[in-house]
N, CA, C and O atoms as CSV, one atom per row, in Angstrom:
chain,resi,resn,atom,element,x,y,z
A,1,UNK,N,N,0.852,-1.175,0.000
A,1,UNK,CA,C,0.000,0.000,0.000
A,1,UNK,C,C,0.896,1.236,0.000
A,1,UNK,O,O,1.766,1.455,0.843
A,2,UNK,N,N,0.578,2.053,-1.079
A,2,UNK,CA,C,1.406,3.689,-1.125
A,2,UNK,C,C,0.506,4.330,-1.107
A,2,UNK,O,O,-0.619,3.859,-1.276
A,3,UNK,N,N,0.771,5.793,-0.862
A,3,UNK,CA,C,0.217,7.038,-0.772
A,3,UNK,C,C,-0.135,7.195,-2.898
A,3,UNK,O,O,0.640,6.818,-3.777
A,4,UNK,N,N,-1.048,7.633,-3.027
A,4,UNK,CA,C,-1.852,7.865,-4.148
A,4,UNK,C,C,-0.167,9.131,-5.213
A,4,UNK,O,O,0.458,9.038,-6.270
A,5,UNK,N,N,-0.196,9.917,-4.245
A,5,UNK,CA,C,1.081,10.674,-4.819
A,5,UNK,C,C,2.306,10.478,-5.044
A,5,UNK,O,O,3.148,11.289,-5.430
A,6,UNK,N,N,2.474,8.787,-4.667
A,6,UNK,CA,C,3.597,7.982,-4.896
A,6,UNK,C,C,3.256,6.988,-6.228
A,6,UNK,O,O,4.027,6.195,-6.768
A,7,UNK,N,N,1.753,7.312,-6.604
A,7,UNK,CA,C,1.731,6.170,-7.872
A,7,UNK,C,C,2.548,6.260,-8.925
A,7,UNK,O,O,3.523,7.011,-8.956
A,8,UNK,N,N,2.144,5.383,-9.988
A,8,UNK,CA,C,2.400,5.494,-11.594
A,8,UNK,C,C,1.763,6.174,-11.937
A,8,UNK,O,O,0.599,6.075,-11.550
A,9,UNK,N,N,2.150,7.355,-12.932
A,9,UNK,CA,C,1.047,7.891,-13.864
A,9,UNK,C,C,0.831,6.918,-14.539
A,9,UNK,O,O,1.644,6.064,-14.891
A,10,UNK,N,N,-0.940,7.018,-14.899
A,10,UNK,CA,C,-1.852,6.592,-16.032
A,10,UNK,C,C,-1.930,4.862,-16.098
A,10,UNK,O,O,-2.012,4.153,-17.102
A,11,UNK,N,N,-1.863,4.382,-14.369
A,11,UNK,CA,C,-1.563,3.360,-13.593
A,11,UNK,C,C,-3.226,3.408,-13.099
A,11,UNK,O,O,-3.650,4.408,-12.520
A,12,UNK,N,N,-4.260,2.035,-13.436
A,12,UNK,CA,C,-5.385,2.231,-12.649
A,12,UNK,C,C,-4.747,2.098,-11.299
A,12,UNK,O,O,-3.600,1.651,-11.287
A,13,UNK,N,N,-5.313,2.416,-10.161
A,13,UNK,CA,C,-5.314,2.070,-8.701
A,13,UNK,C,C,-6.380,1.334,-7.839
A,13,UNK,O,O,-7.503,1.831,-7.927
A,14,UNK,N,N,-6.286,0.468,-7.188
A,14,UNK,CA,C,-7.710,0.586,-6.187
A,14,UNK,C,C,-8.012,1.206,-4.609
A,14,UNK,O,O,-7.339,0.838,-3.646
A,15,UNK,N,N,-8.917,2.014,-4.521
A,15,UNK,CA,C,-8.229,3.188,-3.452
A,15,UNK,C,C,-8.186,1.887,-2.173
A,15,UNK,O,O,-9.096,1.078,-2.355
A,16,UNK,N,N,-7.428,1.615,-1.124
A,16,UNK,CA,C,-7.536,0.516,0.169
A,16,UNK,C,C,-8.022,1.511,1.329
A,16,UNK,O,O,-8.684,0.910,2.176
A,17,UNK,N,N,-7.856,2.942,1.595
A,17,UNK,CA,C,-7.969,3.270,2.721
A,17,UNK,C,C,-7.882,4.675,2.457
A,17,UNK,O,O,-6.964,4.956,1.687
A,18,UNK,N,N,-8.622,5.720,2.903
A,18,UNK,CA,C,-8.651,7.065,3.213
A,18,UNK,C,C,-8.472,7.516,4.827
A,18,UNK,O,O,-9.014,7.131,5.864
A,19,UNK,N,N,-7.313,8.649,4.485
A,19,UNK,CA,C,-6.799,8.651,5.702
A,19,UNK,C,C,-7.786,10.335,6.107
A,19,UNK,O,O,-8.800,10.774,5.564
A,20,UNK,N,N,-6.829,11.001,7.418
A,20,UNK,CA,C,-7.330,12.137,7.740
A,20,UNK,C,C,-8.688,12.362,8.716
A,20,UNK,O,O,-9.235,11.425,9.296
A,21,UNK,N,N,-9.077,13.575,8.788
A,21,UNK,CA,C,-9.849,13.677,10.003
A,21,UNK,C,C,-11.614,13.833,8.938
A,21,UNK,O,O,-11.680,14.151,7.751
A,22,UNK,N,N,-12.712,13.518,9.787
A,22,UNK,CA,C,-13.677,13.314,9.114
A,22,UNK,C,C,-14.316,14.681,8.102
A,22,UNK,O,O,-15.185,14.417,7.271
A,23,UNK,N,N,-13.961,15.688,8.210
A,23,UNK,CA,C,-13.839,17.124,7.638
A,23,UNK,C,C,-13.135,16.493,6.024
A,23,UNK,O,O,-13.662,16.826,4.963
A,24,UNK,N,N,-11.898,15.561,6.064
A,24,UNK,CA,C,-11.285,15.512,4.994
A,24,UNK,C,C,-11.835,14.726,4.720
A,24,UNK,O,O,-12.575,15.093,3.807
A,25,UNK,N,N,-12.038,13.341,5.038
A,25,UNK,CA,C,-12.621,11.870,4.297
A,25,UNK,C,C,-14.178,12.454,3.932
A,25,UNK,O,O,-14.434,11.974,2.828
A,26,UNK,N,N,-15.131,13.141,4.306
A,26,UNK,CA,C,-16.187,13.940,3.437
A,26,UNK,C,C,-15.736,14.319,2.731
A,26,UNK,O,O,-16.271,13.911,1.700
A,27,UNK,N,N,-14.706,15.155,2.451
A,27,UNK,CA,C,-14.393,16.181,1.400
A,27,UNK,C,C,-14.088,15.240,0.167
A,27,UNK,O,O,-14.559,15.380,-0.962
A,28,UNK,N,N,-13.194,14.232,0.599
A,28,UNK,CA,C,-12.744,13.288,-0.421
A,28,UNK,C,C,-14.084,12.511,-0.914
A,28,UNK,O,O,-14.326,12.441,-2.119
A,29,UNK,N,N,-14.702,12.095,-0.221
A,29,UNK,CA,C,-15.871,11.301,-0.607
A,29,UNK,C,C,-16.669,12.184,-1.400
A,29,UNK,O,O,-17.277,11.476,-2.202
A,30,UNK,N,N,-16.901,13.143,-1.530
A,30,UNK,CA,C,-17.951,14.005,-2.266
A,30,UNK,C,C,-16.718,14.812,-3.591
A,30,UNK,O,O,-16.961,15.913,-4.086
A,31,UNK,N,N,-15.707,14.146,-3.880
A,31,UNK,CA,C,-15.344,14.789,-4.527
A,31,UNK,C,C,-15.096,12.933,-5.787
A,31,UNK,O,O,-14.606,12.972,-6.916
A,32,UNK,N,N,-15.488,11.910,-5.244
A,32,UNK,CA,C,-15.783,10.334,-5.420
A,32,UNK,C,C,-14.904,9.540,-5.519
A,32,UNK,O,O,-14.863,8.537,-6.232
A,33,UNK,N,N,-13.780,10.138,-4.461
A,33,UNK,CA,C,-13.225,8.908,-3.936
A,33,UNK,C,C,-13.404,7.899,-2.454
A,33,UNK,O,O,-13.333,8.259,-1.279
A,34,UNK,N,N,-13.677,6.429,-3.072
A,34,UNK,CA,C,-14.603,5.821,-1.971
A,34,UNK,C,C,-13.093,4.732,-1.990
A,34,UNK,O,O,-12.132,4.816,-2.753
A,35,UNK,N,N,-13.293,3.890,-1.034
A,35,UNK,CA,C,-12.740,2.639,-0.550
A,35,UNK,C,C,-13.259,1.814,-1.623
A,35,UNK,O,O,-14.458,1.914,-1.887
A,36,UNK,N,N,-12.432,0.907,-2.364
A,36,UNK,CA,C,-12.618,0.035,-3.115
A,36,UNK,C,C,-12.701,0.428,-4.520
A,36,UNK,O,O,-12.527,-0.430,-5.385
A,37,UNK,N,N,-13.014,1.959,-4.915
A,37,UNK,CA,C,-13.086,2.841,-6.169
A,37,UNK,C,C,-11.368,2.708,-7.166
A,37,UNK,O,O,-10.222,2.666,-6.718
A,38,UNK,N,N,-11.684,2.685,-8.079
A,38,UNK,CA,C,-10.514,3.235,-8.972
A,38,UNK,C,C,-9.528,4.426,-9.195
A,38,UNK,O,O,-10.115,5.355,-9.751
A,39,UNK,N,N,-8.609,4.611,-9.014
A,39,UNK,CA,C,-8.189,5.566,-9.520
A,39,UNK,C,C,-6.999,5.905,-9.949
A,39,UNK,O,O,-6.060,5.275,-9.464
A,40,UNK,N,N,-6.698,6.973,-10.959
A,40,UNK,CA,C,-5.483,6.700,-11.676
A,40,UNK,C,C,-4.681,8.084,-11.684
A,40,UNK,O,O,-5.447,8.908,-12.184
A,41,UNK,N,N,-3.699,8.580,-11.411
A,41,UNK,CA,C,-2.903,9.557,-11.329
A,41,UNK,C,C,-2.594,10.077,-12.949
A,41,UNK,O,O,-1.887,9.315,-13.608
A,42,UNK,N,N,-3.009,11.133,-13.517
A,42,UNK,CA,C,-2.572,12.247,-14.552
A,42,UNK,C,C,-1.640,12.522,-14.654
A,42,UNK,O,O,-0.788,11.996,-15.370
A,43,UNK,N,N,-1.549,13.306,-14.059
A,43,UNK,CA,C,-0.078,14.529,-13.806
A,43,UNK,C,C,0.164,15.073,-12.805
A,43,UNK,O,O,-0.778,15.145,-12.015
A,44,UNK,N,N,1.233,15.571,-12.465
A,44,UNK,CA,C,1.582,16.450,-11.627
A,44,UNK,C,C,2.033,17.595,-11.664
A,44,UNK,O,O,3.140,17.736,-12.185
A,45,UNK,N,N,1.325,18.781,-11.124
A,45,UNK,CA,C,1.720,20.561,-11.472
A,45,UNK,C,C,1.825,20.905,-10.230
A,45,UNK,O,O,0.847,21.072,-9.501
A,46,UNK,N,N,3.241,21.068,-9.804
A,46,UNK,CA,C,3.439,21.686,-8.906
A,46,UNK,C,C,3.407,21.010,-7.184
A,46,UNK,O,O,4.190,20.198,-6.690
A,47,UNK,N,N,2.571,21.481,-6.742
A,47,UNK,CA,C,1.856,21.211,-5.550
A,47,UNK,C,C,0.977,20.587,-5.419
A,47,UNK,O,O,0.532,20.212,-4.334
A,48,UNK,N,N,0.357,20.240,-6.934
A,48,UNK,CA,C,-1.004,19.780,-6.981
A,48,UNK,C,C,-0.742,18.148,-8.130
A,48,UNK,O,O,0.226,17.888,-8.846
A,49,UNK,N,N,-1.924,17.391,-7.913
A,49,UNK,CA,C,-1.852,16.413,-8.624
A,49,UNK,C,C,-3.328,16.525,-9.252
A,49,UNK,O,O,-4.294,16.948,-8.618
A,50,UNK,N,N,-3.371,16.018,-10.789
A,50,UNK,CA,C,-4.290,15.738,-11.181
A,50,UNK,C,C,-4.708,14.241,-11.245
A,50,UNK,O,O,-4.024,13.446,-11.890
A,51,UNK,N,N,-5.762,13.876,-10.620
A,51,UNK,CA,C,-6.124,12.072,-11.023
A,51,UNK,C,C,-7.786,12.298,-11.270
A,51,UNK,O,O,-8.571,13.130,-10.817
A,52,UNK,N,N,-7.946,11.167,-12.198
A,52,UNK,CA,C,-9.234,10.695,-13.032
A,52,UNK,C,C,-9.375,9.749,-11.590
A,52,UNK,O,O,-8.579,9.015,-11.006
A,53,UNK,N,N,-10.511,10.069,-11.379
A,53,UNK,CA,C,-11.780,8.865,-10.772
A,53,UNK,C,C,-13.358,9.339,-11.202
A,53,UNK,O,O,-13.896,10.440,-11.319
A,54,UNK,N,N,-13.790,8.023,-11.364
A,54,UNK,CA,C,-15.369,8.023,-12.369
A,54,UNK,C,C,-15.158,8.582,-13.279
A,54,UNK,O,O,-15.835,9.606,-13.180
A,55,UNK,N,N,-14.671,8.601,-14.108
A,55,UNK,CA,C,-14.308,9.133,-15.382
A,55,UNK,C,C,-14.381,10.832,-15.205
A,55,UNK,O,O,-15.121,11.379,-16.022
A,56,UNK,N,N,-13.806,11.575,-14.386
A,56,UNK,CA,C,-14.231,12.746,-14.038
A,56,UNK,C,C,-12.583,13.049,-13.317
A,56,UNK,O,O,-12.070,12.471,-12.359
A,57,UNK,N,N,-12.079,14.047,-14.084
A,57,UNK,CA,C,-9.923,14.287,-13.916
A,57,UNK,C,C,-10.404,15.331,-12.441
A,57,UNK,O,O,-11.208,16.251,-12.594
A,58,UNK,N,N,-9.883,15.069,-11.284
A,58,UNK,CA,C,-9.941,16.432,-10.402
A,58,UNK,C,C,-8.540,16.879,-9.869
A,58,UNK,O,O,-7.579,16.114,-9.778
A,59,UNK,N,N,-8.530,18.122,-9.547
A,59,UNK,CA,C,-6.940,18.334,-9.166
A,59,UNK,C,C,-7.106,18.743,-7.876
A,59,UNK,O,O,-8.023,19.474,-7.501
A,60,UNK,N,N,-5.823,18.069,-6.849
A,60,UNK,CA,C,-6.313,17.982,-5.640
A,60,UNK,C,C,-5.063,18.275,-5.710
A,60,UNK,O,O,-4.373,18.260,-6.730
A,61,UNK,N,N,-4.476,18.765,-3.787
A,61,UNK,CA,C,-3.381,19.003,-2.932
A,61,UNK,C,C,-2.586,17.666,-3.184
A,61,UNK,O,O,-3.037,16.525,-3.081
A,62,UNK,N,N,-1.348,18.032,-3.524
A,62,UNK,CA,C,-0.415,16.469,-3.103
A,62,UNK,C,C,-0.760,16.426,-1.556
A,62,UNK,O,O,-1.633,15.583,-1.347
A,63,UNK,N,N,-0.352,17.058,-0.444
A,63,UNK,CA,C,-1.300,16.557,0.735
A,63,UNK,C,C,-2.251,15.947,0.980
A,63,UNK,O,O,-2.407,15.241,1.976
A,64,UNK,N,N,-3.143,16.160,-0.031
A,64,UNK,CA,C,-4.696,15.223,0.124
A,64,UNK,C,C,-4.522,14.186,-0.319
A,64,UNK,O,O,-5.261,13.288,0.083
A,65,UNK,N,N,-3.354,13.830,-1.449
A,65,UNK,CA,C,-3.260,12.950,-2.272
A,65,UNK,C,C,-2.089,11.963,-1.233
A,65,UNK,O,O,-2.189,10.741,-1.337
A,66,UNK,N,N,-1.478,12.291,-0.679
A,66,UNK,CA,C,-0.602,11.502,0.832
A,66,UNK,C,C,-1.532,11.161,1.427
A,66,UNK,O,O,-1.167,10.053,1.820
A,67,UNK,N,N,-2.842,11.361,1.922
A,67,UNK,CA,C,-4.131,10.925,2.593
A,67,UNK,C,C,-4.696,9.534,1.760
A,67,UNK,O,O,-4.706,8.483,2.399
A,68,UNK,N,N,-5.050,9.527,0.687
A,68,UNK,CA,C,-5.243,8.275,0.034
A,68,UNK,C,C,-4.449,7.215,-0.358
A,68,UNK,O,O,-3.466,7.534,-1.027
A,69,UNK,N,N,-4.644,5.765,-0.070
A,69,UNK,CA,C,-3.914,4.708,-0.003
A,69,UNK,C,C,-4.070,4.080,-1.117
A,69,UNK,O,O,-5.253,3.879,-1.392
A,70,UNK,N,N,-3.272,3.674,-1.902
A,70,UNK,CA,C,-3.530,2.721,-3.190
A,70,UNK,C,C,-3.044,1.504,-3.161
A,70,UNK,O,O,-3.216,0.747,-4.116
């Protein structure tokens, strides 16, 4: 198990575990990353990472992205 910001780009994933305080695991969940969901790392700009889950690219904090387990 790695941190989501340690993946392969353009590598499916399966998420194992969302970390953080319940403020963040909502935030993540409504943005549709769930436990057991897919997801695959884009790119990286900067500070930020882009990854596709549900067929829908979002760009999140590499911090947030150290919160999710692949």
């Amino acid at each position: 198990m790695m941190p989501l910001s340690m993946a392969e780009q353009e590598k499916e994933c399966v998420i194992r575990k969302i970390g953080g305080n319940p403020e963040v695991k909502k935030h993540l969940e409504d943005l549709g990353f769930h436990v057991g969901g897919t997801v695959s790392l884009v790119s990286r700009l900067g500070e930020n990472v882009i990854v596709k889950v549900k067929e829908s690219r979002v760009a999140i904090s590499e911090e947030l992205a150290r919160k999710i387990m692949v």
